[in-house]
C-alpha positions, -999 to +999 in steps of 0.1 A: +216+466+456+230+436+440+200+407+430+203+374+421+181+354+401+182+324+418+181+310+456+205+329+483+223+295+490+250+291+465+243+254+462+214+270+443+235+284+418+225+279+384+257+287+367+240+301+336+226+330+357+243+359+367+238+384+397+222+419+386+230+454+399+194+470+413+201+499+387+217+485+355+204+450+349+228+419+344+267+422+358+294+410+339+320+378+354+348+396+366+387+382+358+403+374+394+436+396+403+453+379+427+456+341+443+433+354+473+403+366+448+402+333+427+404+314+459+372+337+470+347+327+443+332+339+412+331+377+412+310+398+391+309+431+385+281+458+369+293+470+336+277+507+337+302+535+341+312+545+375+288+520+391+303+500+421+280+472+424+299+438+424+287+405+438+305+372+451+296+337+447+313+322+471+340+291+464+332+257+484+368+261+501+354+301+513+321+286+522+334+260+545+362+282+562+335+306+568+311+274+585+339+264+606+344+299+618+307+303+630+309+269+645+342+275+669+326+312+673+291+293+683+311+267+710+328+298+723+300+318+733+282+288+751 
């Protein structure tokens, strides 16, 4: 389980902190791949061998794609 040491809401984000696997401690910023991840957010990654934790802060632009989704999904359903 992946913890961050700060609020949930990303406008929270103190962007000295970084997320923490449940098992290892701190994760380490991973280096986006592709135009679709550094659109994404800030990934991060745990640093301990064979561990699979990773954790996304969300970019504004994800974040606001995501709000408009839940509002047309919202206005459909009533």
């Amino acid at each position: 389980m992946t913890t961050w040491p700060f609020g949930t809401d990303a406008d929270e984000h103190d962007p000295q902190a970084t997320p923490e696997c449940g098992q290892h401690g701190p994760m380490e910023q991973r280096q986006p791949e592709t135009p679709e991840q550094r659109w994404c957010g800030t990934w991060y990654q745990c640093t301990s061998f064979r561990c699979g934790s990773a954790a996304l802060l969300p970019s504004l632009e994800l974040r606001a794609q995501l709000a408009a989704q839940r509002a047309a999904s919202s206005k459909a359903a009533a």
